[in-house]
C-alpha positions as CSV (number, residue, x, y, z in Angstrom):
1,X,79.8,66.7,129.3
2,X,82.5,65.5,127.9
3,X,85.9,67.3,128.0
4,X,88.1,68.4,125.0
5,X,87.3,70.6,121.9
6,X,84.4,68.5,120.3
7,X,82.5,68.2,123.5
8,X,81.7,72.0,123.7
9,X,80.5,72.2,119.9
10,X,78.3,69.4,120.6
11,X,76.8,70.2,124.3
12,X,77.1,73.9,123.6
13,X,76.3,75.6,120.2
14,X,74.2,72.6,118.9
15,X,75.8,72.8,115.7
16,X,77.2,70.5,113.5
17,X,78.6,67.7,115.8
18,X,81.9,66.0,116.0
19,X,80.8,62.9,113.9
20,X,79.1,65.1,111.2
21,X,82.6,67.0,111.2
22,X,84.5,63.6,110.7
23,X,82.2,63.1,108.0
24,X,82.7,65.8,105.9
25,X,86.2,65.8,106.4
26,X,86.1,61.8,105.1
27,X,84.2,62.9,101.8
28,X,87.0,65.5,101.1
29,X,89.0,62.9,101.4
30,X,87.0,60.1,99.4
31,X,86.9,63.4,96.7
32,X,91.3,63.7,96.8
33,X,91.0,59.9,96.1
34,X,89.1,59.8,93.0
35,X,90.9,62.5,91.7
36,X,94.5,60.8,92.1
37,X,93.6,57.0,91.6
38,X,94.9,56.1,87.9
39,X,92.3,54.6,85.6
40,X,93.5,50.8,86.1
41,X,94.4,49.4,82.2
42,X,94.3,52.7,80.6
43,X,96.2,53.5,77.7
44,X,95.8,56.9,75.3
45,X,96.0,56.2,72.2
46,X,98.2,58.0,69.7
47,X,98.1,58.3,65.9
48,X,97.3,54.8,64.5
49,X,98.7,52.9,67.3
50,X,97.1,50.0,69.1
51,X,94.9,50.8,72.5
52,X,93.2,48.5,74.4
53,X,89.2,49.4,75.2
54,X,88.9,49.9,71.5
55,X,88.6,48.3,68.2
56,X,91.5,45.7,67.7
57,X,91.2,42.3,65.3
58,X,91.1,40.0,68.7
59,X,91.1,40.9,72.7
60,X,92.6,37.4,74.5
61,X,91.3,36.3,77.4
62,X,92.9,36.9,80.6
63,X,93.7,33.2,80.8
64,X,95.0,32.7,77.4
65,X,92.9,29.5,76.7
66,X,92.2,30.6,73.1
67,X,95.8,30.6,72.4
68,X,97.3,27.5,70.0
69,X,99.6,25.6,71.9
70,X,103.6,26.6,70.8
71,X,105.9,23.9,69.2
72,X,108.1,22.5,72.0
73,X,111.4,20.1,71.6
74,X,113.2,22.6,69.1
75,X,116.8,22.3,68.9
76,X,119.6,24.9,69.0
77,X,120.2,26.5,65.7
78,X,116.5,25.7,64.2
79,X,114.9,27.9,62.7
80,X,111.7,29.1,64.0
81,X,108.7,29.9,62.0
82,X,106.1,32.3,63.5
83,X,102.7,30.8,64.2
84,X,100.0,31.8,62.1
85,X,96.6,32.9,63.1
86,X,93.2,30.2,63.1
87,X,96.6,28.0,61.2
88,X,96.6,30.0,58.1
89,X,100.0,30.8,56.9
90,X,99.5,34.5,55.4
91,X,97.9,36.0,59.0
92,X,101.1,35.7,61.6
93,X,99.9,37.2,65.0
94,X,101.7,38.2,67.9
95,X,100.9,39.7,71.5
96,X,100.7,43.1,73.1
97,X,101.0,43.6,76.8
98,X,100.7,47.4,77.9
99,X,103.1,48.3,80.5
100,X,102.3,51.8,82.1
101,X,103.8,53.1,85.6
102,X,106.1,51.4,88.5
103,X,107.5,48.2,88.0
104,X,105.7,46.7,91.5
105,X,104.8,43.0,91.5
106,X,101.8,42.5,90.0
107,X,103.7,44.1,87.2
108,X,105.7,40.8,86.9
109,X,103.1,38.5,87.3
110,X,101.0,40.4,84.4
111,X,104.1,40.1,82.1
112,X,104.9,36.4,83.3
113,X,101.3,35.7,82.4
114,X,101.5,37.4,79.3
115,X,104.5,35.9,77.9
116,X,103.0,32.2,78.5
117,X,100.1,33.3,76.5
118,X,102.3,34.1,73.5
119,X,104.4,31.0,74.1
120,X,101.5,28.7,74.1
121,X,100.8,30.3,70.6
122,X,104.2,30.6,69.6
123,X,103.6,34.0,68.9
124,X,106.4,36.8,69.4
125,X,105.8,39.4,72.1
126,X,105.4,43.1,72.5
127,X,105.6,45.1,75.8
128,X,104.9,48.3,75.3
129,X,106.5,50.1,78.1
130,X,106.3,53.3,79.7
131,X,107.6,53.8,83.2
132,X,109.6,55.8,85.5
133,X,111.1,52.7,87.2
134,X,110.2,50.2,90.2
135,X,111.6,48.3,92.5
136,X,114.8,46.5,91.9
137,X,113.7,42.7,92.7
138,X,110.3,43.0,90.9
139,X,112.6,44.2,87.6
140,X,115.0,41.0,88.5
141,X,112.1,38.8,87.9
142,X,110.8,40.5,84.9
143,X,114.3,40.6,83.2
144,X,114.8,36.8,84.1
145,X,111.6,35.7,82.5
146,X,112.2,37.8,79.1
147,X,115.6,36.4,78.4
148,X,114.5,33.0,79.1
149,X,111.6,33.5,77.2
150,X,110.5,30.7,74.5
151,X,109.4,33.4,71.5
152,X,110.6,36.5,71.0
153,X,109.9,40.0,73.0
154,X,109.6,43.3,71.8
155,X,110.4,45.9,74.2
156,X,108.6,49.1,72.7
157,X,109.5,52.3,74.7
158,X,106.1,54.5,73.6
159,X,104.1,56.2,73.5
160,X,106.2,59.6,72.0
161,X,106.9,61.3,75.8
162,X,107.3,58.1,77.5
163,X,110.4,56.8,79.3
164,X,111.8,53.6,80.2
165,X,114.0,55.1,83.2
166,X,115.8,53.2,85.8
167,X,113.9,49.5,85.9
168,X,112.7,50.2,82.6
169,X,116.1,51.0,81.5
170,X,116.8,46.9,82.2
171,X,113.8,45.6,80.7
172,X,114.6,46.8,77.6
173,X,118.6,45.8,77.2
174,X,117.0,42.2,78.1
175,X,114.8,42.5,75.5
176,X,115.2,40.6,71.8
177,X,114.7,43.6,70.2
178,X,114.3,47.2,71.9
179,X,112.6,49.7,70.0
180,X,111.4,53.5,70.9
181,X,109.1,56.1,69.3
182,X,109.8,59.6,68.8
183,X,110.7,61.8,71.7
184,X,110.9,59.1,74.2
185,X,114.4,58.3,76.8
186,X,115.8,56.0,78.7
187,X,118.1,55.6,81.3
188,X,119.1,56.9,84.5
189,X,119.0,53.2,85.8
190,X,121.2,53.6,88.8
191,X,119.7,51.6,91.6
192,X,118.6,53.4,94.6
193,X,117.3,51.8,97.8
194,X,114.5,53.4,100.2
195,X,117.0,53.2,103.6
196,X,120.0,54.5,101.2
197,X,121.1,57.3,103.7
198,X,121.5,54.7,106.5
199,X,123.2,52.6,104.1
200,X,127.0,52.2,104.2
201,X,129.2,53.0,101.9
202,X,130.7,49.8,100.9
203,X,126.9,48.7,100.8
204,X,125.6,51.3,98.0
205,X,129.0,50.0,95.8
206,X,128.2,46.4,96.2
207,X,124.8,47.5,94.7
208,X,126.1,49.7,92.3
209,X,129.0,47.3,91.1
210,X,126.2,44.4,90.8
211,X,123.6,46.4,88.6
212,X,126.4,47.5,86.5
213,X,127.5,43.7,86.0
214,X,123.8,43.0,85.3
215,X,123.1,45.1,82.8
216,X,126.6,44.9,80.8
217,X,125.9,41.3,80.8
218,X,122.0,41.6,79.3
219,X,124.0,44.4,77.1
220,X,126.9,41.9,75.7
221,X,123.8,39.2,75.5
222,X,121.9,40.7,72.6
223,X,124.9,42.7,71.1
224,X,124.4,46.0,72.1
225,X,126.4,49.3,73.7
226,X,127.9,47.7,76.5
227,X,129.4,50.9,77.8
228,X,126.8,53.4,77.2
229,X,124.5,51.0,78.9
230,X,126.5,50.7,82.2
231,X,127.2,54.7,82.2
232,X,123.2,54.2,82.4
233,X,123.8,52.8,85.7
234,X,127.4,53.9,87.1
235,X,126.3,57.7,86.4
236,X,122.8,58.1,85.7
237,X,123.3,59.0,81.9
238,X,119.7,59.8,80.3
239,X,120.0,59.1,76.7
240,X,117.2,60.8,73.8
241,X,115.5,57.5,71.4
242,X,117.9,59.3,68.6
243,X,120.9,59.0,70.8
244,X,120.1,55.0,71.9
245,X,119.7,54.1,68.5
246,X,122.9,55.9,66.9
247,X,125.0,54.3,69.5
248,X,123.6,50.8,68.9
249,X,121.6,50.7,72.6
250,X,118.2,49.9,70.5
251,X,117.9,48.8,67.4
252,X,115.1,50.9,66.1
253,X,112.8,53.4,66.3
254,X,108.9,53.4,65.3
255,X,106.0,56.1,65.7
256,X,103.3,53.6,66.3
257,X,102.9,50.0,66.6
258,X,101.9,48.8,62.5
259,X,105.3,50.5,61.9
260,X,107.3,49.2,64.5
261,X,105.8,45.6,63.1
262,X,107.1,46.7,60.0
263,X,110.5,47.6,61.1
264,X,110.6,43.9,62.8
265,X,109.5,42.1,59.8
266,X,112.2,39.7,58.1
267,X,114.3,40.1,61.5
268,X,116.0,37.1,63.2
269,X,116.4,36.3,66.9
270,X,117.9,33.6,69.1
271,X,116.6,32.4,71.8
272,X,117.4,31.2,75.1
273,X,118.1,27.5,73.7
274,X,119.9,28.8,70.8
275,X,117.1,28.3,68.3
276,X,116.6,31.0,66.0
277,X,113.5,33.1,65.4
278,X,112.4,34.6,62.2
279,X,110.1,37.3,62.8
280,X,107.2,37.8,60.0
281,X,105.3,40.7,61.5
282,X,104.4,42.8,58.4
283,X,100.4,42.9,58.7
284,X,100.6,40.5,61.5
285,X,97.2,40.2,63.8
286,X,97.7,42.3,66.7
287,X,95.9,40.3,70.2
288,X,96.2,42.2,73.5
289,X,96.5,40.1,76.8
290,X,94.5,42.7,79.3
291,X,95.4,42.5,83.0
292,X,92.5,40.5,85.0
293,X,90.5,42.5,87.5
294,X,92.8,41.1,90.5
295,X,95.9,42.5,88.3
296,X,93.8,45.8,88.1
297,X,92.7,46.5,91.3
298,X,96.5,45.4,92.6
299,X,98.1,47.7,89.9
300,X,95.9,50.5,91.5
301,X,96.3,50.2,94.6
302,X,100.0,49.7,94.6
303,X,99.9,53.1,93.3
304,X,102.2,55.4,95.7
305,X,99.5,57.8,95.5
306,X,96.4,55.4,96.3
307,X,98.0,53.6,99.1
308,X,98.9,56.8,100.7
309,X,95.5,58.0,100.6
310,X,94.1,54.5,101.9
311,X,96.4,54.6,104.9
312,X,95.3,58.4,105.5
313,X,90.9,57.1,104.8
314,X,91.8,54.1,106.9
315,X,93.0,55.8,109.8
316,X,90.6,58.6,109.8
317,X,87.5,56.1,109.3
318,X,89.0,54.7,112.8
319,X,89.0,57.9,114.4
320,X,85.3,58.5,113.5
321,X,84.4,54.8,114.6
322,X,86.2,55.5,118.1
323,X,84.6,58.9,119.0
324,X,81.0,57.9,117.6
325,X,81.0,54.4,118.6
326,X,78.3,52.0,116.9
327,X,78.3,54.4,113.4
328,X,79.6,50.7,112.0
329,X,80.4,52.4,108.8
330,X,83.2,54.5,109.4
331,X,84.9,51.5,111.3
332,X,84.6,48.8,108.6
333,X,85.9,50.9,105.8
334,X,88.6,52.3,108.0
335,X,89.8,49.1,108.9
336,X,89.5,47.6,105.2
337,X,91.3,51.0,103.8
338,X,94.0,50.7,106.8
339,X,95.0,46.8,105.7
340,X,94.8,47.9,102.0
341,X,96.9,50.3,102.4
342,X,99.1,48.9,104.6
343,X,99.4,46.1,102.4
344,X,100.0,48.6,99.2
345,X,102.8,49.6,101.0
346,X,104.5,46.6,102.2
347,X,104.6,46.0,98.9
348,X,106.6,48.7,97.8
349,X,108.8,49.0,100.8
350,X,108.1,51.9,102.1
351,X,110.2,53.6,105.0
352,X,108.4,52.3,108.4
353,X,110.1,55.2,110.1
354,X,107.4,57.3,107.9
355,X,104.5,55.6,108.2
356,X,104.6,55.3,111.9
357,X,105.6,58.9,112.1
358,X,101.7,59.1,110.5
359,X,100.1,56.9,112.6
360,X,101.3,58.9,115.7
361,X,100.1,61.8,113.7
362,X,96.7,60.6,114.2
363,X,97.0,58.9,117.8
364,X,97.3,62.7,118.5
365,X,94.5,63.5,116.3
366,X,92.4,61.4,118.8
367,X,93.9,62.6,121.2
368,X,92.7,66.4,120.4
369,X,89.4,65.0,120.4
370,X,89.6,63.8,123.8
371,X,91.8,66.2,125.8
372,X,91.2,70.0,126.3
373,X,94.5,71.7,124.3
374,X,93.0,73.9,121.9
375,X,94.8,72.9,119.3
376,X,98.0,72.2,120.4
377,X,97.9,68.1,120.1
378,X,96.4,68.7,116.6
379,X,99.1,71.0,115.7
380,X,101.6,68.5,116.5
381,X,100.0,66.1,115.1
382,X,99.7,68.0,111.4
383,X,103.5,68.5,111.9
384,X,104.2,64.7,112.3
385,X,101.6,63.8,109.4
386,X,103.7,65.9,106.8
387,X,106.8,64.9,108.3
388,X,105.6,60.8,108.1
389,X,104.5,61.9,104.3
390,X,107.6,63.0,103.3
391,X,109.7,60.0,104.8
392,X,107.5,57.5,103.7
393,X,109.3,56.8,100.6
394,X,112.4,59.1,101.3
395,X,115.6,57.8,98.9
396,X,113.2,55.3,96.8
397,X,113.1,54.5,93.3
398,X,112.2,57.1,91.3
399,X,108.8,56.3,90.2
400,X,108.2,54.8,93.9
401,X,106.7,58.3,95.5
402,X,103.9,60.2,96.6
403,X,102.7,63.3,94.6
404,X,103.7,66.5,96.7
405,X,100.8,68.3,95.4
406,X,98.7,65.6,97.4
407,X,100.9,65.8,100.3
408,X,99.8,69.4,100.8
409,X,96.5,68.8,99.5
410,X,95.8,66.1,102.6
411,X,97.9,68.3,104.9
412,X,96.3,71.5,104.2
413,X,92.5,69.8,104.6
414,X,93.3,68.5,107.8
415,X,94.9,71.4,109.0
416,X,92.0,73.8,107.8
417,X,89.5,70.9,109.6
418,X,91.2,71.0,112.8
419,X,91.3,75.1,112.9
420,X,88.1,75.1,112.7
421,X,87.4,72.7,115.6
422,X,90.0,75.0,117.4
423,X,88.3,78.3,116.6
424,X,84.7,76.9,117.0
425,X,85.6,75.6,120.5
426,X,87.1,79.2,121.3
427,X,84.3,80.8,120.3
428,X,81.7,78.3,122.3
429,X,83.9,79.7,125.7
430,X,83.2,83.3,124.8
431,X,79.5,82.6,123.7
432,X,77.0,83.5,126.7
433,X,75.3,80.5,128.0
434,X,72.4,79.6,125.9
435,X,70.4,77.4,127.8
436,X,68.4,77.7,131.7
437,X,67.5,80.2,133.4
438,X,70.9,82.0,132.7
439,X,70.6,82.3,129.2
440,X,67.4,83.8,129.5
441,X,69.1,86.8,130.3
442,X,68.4,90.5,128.9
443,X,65.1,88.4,127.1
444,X,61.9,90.7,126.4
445,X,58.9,88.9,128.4
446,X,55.5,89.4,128.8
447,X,53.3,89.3,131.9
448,X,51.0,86.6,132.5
449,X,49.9,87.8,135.9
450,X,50.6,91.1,137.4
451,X,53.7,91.1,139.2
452,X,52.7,92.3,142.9
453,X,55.8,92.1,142.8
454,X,55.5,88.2,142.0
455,X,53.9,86.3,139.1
456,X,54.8,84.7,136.2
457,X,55.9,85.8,132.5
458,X,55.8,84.2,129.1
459,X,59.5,84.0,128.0
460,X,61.1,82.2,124.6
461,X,58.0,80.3,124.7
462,X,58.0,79.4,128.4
463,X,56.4,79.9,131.4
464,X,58.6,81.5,134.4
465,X,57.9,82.2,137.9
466,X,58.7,85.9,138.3
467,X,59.7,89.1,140.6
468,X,59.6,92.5,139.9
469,X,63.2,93.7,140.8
470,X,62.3,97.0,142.2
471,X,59.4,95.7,144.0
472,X,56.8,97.8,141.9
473,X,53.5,96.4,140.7
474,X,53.4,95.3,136.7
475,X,49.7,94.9,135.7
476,X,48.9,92.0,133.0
477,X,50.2,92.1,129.2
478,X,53.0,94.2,129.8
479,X,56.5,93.8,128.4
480,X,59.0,93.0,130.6
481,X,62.9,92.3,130.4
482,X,64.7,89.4,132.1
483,X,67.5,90.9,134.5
484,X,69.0,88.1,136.4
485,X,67.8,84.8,137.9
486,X,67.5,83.4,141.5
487,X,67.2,79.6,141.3
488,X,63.8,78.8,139.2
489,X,62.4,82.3,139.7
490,X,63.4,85.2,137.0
491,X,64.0,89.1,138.3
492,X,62.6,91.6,135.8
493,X,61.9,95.2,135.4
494,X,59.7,96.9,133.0
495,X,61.3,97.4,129.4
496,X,61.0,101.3,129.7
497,X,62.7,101.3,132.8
498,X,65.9,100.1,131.4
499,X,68.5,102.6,130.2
């Protein structure tokens, strides 16, 4: 039998066994992850606005191959004239992109896709963005590709209780024209880096000095609040859609997206080469360029949330692989959830220091599984799970971090999993045996033969070899109770006898 806390459950109370357990404890877990993963492209709708999934005037292709090619070889100065639907003059159209949650690389590759749609059809641009910030680089590559963009983009902060904080707060200063609905913010854009508490000091100003440049730069580029846009960054100043707009860090405000296009309508913007873009939006034909299903399933799982719980699946699929051997299952998607996950957060540069502190959290997992400590390896192990948890993305952006709610939520399940290994192995020590001759003990049987003093008795099913204990004769058919055992042959007395 094998030693440790799982080996009595199994060779003892033939209960549930240790693989079973595993496997209830993976679909609690398969249960937390369908509750937090996001819905991958969904956006609610809100009083008349534009959502994608329902009925719009035209849904482009991921690959943008419906798309009129643009007008190319423009000069600085020329005026540009939006392109026109199917080539008729009255039906301009222009392009939606839905931005919702971190800015994480496939972010910027959605955008960067997005905007060469609408530049193919010479089409001006919308983002409509709603986000708690990302990661510094990926909002580098977004803002470079907007401001070099060869039609115009629209940053639209919405829908009303959205934000465009930190990253976001970037995004839209490079915009052509920034626009916000009704009860929406932005700012607090000062940049934070995951390993900021071992940074230096002269480290976290070079940062700070170098985002501040950046965005009084995009700032001074399209004529807005220079100031109140670097106090964005320099002191983490939040400001109300009212407040941007008063101070000249937007230039409008809109409930929904027909009347933000009417606010743009009649507008002009220059663009990167100096050519300027009249913008005739007023009834325009609204197309939405949908992330593909690669963008989707990257967006989801590059989710703090979701690549937290694929680590946690991942490892515990391993665990149930290396104590049942041959289950196949358990392995595969372990191993697939463990590189997923891994890979989700690479991506977001999470804090190595934490996610090792969680893999030792389940070396000792195993460990309990193996090794007779009733309970204190697993204890130890729960300690260094939460503690991993809480580092993993310790000083990151702010919309870089894993829900506390489903910290405790994991924690708690596997800490109520392994007390219950520990109390059912506690109470397998203190259980009688249950099985040979021994657990036959204090058993009613019934004689088979008399006992003179020696015969044999029908126990639990079984025949025994038996001897009356007192050495009296027991006649036929007569109850009997087991007392003790010598090797193969049971010692009884007669049930009356007993006190």
């Amino acid at each position: 039998m094998r030693a440790g806390t799982f080996s009595i459950i199994m060779d003892v109370r033939h209960k549930p066994t240790a693989g079973e357990n595993m496997r209830r404890a993976l679909s609690i877990f398969v249960l937390l992850l369908w509750m937090f993963i996001p819905r991958a492209g969904a956006v609610p709708c809100h009083d008349g606005d534009f959502c994608p999934g329902h009925a719009t005037p035209l849904s482009v292709p991921a690959d943008g191959r419906e798309s009129p090619p643009g007008d190319p070889g423009l000069s600085p100065g020329q005026v540009i004239r939006p392109a026109a639907a199917n080539g008729g003059p009255d039906s301009p159209s222009i392009y939606v992109l839905h931005v919702d949650g971190p800015i994480v690389p496939v972010v910027a590759s959605f955008v960067e896709r997005g905007l060469a749609v609408a530049e193919r059809a010479g089409a001006p641009c919308v983002i409509r963005l709603n986000t708690p910030g990302g990661l510094y680089d990926t909002t580098q590559r977004i803002v470079t590709r907007i401001v070099n963009a060869q039609v115009p983009v629209i940053v639209y902060v919405a829908p009303s209780g959205g934000w465009a904080a930190s990253a976001g707060t970037f995004i839209t200063v490079a915009a052509h024209v920034a626009a916000m609905a009704p009860g929406t913010r932005i700012g607090a854009a000062h940049p934070v880096a995951i390993k900021e508490t071992e940074m230096s000091e002269t480290h976290a100003r070079k940062i700070t000095e170098d985002a501040a440049a950046w965005i009084r730069s995009l700032a001074l580029m399209r004529g807005r609040n220079a100031a109140l846009a670097e106090a964005a960054v320099r002191e983490s100043r939040s400001y109300t859609d009212a407040e941007a707009l008063e101070q000249g860090l937007i230039d409008l405000r809109a409930g929904d997206l027909p009347a933000l296009l009417e606010g743009l309508d009649g507008r002009t913007v220059t663009l990167a080469g100096g050519q300027t873009y009249a913008l005739r939006t007023a009834g325009a034909e609204v197309r939405t360029v949908p992330m593909t299903w690669t963008e989707q399933f990257l967006h989801t799982i590059t989710n703090p949330n979701v690549a937290y719980l694929l680590v946690t699946l991942g490892a515990l699929g391993l665990m149930t692989e290396f104590y049942h051997p041959g289950a196949v299952f358990p392995g595969v998607a372990g191993a697939v959830s463990l590189l997923l996950g891994l890979y989700a957060l690479g991506t977001l540069n999470a804090y190595w220091g934490g996610l090792l502190l969680m893999l030792l959290a389940f070396g000792l997992f195993l460990a309990e599984i193996f090794a007779t400590t009733h309970g204190l390896l697993g204890a130890g192990g729960l300690v260094a799970f939460v503690l991993g948890s809480m580092l993993l993305f310790s000083g990151g952006p702010p919309g870089i971090r894993v829900s506390l709610s489903l910290i405790a939520a994991v924690a708690v399940s596997l800490g109520a999993f392994f007390a219950f290994l520990v109390g059912a192995a506690v109470r397998a020590h203190r259980r009688r045996v249950q099985t040979g001759s021994e657990g036959l003990r204090g058993r009613v049987a019934r004689t088979l033969t008399a006992l003179d003093p020696e015969g044999l008795v029908l126990v639990e099913g079984e025949r025994w070899a038996a001897r009356e204990e007192t050495g009296a004769t027991v006649p036929a058919g007569e109850e009997v109770v087991v007392t003790g055992a010598d090797g193969l042959r049971l010692t009884v007395r007669r049930r009356h006898e007993l006190p």
